[in-house]
C-alpha positions as CSV (number, residue, x, y, z in Angstrom):
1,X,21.3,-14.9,-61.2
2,X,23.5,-12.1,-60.7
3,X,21.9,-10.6,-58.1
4,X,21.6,-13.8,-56.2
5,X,25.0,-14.2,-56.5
6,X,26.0,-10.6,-55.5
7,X,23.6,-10.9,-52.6
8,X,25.6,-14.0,-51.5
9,X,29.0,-12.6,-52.0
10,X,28.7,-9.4,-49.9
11,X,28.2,-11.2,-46.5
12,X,31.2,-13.9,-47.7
13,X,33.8,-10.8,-48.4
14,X,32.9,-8.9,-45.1
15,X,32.9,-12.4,-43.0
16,X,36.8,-13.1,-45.1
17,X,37.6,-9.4,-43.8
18,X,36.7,-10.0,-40.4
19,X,38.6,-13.8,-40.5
20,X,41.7,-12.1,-41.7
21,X,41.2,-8.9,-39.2
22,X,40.8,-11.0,-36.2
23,X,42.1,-15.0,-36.6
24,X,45.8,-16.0,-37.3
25,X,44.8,-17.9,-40.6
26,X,47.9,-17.2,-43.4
27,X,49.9,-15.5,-40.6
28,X,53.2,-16.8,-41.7
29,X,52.7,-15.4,-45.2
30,X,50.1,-12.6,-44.9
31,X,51.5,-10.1,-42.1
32,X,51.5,-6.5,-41.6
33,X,50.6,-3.9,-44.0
34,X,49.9,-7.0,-46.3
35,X,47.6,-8.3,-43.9
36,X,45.6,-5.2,-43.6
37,X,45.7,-4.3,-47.2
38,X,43.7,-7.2,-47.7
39,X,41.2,-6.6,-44.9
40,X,40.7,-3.3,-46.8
41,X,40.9,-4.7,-50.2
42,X,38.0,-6.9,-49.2
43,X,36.1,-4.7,-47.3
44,X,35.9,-2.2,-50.7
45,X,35.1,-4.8,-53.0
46,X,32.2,-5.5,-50.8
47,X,31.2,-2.3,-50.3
48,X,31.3,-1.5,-54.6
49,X,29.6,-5.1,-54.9
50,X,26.8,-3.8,-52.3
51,X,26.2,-0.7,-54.1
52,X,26.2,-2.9,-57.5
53,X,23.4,-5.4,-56.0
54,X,21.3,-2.6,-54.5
55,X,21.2,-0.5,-57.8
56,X,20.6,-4.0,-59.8
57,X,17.8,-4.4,-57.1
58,X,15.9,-0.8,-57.8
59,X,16.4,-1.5,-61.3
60,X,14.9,-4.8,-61.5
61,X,12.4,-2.9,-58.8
62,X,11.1,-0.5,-61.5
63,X,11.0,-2.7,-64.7
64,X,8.2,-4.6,-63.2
């Protein structure tokens, strides 16, 4: 289930990077460096849960 879930989430924070990178959404209260912190601040969480989900993967990989 965890896996599933992390597989599902990586694609969802990298598209809510790119929606706050590029759109106008929140830009009365999200602007500037806050803005980009979190475009960056979602594109690392996605990154570590990536690298979570692929070593979960090669684990489950070997124990069968």
């Amino acid at each position: 289930m965890s896996l599933w879930f992390g597989m599902i989430m990586v694609p969802l924070l990298i598209a809510g990077a790119y929606v706050f990178a590029v759109a106008d959404l929140m830009s009365d209260k999200l602007f500037g460096t806050r803005r980009t912190f979190m475009v960056v601040l979602f594109l690392a969480y996605a990154v570590y849960r990536g690298i979570r989900v692929y070593q979960s993967f090669k684990k489950n990989q070997h124990e069968e």
